[in-house]
C-alpha positions as CSV (number, residue, x, y, z in Angstrom):
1,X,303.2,31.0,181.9
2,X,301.3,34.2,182.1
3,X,302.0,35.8,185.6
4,X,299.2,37.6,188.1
5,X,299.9,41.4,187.8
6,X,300.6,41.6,184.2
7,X,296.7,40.2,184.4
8,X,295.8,42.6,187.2
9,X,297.5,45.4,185.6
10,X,294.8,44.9,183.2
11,X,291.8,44.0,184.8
12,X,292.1,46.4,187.7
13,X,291.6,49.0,185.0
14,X,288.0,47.9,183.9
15,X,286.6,45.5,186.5
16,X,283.7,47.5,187.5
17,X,283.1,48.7,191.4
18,X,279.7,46.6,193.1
19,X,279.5,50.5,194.8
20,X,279.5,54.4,193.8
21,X,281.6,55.4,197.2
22,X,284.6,52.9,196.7
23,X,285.4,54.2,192.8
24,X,287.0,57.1,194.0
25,X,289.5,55.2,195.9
26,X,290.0,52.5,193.6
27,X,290.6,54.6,191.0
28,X,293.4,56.7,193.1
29,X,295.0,53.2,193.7
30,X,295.1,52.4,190.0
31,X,296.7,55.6,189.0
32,X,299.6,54.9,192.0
33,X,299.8,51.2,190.9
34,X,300.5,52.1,187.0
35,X,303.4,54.2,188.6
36,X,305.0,51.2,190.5
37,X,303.6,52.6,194.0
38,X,302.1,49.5,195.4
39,X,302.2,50.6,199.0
40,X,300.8,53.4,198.3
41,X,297.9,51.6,195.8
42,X,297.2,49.4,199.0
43,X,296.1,52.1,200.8
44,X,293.5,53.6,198.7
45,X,292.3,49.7,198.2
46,X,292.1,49.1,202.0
47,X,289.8,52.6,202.0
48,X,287.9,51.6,199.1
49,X,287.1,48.0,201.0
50,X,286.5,50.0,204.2
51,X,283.8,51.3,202.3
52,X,282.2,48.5,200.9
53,X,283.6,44.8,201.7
54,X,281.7,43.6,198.6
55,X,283.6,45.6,196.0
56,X,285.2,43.4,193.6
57,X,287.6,45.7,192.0
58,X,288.8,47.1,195.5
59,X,289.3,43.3,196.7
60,X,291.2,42.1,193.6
61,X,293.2,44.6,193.2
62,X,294.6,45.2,196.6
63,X,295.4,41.8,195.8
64,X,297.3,42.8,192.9
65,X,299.2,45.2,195.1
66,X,299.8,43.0,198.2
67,X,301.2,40.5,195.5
68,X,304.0,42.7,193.9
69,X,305.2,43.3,197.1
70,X,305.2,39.8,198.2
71,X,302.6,39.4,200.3
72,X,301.8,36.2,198.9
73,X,299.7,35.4,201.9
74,X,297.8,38.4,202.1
75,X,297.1,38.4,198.4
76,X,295.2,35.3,198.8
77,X,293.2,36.4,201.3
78,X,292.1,39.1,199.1
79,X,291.1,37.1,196.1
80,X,289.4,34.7,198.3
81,X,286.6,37.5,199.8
82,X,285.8,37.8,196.2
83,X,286.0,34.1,194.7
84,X,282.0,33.8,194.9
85,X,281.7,36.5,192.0
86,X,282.9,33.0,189.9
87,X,285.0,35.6,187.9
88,X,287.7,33.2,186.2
89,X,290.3,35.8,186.9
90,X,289.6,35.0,190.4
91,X,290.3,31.4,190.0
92,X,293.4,32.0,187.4
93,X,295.1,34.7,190.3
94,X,294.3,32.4,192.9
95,X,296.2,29.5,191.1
96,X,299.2,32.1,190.5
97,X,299.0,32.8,194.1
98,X,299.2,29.1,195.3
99,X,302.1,28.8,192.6
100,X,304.0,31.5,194.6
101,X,303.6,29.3,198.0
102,X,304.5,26.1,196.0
103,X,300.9,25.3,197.3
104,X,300.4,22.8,194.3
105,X,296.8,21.3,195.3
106,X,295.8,24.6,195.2
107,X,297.0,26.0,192.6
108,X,295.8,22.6,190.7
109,X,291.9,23.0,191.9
110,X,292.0,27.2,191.2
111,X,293.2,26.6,187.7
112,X,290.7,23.6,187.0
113,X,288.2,26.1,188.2
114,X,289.2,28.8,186.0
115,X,289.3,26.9,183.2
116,X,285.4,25.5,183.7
117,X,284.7,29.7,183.3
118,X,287.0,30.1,180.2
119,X,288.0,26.9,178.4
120,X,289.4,28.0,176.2
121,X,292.2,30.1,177.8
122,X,295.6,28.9,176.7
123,X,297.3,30.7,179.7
124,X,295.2,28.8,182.1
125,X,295.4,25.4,180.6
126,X,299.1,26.0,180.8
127,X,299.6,26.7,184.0
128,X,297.2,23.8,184.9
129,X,299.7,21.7,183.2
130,X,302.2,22.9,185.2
131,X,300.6,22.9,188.5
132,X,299.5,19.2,188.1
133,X,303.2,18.4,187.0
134,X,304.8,20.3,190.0
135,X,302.1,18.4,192.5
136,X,303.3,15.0,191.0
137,X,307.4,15.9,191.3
138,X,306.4,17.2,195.0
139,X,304.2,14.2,195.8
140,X,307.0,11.7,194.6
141,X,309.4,13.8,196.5
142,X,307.4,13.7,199.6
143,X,306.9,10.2,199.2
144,X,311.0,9.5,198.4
145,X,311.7,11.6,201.5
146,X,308.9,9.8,203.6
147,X,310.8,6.0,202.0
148,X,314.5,7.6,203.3
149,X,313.2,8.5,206.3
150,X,311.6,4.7,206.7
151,X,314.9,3.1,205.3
152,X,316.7,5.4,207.7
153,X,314.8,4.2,210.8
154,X,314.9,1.0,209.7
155,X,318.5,0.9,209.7
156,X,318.8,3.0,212.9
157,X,317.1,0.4,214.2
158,X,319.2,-2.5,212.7
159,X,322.1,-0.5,214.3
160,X,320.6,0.1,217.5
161,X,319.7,-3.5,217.3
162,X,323.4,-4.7,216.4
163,X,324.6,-2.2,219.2
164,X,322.7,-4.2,221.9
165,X,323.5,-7.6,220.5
166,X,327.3,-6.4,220.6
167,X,326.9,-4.6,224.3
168,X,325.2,-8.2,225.5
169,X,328.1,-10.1,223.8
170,X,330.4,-7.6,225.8
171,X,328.3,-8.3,228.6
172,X,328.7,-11.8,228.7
173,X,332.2,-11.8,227.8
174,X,333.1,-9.7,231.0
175,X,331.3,-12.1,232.4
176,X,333.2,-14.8,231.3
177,X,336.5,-12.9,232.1
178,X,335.2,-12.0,235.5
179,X,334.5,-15.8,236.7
180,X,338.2,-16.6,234.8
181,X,339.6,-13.2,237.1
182,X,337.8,-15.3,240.5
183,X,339.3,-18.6,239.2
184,X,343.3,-17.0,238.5
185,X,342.8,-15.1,241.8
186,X,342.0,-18.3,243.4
187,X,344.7,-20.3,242.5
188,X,346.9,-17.9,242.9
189,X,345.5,-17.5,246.4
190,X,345.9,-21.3,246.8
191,X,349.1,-21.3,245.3
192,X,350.5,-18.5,247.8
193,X,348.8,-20.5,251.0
194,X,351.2,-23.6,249.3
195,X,354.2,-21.4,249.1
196,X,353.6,-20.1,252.9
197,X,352.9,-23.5,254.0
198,X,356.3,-24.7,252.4
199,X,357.8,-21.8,254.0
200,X,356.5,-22.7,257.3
201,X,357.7,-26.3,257.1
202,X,361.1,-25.0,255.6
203,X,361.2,-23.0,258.8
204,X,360.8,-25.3,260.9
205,X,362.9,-28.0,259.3
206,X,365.8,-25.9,259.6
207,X,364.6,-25.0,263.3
208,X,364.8,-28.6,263.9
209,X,368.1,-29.5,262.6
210,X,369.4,-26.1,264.3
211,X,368.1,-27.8,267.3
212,X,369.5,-31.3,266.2
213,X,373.1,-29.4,266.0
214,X,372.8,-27.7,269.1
215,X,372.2,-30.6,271.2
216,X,374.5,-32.6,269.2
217,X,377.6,-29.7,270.5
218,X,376.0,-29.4,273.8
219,X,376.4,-33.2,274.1
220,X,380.0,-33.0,272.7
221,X,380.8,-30.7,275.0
222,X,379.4,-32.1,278.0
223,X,381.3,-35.5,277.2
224,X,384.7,-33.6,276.8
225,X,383.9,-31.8,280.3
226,X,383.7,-35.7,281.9
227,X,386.6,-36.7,280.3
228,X,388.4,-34.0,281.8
229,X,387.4,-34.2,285.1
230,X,388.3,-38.1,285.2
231,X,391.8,-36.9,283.9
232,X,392.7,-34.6,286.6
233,X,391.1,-37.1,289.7
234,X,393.3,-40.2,288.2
């Protein structure tokens, strides 16, 4: 898959400037960009599209340089100020570009469009290929990931939805085990009244035949008194 600056590299030499001022700079930045100095190449690209924002070869290849240092975005934004020229090396660095970003669509459509220029390019119908496969695996991935993310909530929701049925069964068996709690408490409630009430009538049974006794000594004695006293008049 042929790659954008080894393409650049090459073009950038002979794409012709739409303006005499911005040559000068252009050409600076080519010499710095054959020598690996791409920060240095942007600035004499930036001066030469000061200059004059129409100038294809100042425009593409400052895209060339913002791309080797991986300015991706920036790059596109470059090739895009000059996509009206219809050059297909527009289209074709525009579809590397989007490659870079994983911007499939994109890189799908600036292919297709190259290859309407040059049909015959080999490089381009390549990379098509391989654009229009990477959109499919990351359209089937989106779509797996949106099908997980469904089956996930759906069984979130089953959970959530067992979760409530098993807090309501809780629910009603406290319920249930608070109305048993208020029917042991009750009988034992009843069952204690019983044992004080049996108590009471305990009590005073044994009151009574403590009071049964008592009389029953008092009356003893009082009779061995008389008997006494009859005794000791006789």
């Amino acid at each position: 898959m042929r790659r954008l600056i080894s393409v650049l590299l090459l073009l950038l030499l002979c794409l012709p400037s739409l303006a005499q001022n911005d040559r000068k700079d252009v050409r600076a930045g080519n010499r710095k960009f054959s020598k690996d100095k791409f920060k240095e190449s942007e600035i004499d690209y930036r001066k030469a599209v000061l200059k004059d924002s129409t100038s294809v070869a100042g425009q593409y290849n400052l895209a060339s340089s913002l791309y080797r240092q991986g300015d991706y975005d920036g790059a596109g934004v470059a090739l895009g100020r000059v996509e009206e020229s219809g050059r297909p090396e527009v289209y074709f660095n525009e579809g590397d570009v989007a490659l870079q970003k994983k911007d499939y669509a994109r890189a799908v459509e600036a292919f297709k469009n190259a290859l309407l220029q040059t049909p015959d390019d080999l490089d381009a119908k390549e990379n098509y290929i391989y654009a229009k496969k990477m959109l499919e695996n990351q359209q089937q991935n989106n779509q797996n990931d949106q099908n997980q993310d469904q089956q996930n909530q759906d069984n979130q929701n089953q959970q959530d939805n067992q979760d409530q049925q098993n807090q309501d069964n809780q629910d009603d068996q406290d319920d249930r085990n608070d109305q048993q709690d208020d029917k042991d408490q009750s009988r034992q409630n009843n069952e204690n009244q019983m044992s004080q009430q049996q108590a009471q009538q305990m009590l005073r049974a044994i009151q009574a035949k403590e009071k049964e006794t008592q009389d029953k000594v008092n009356k003893e004695k009082a009779a061995a008194l008389k008997s006494r006293q009859k005794e000791k008049n006789w």
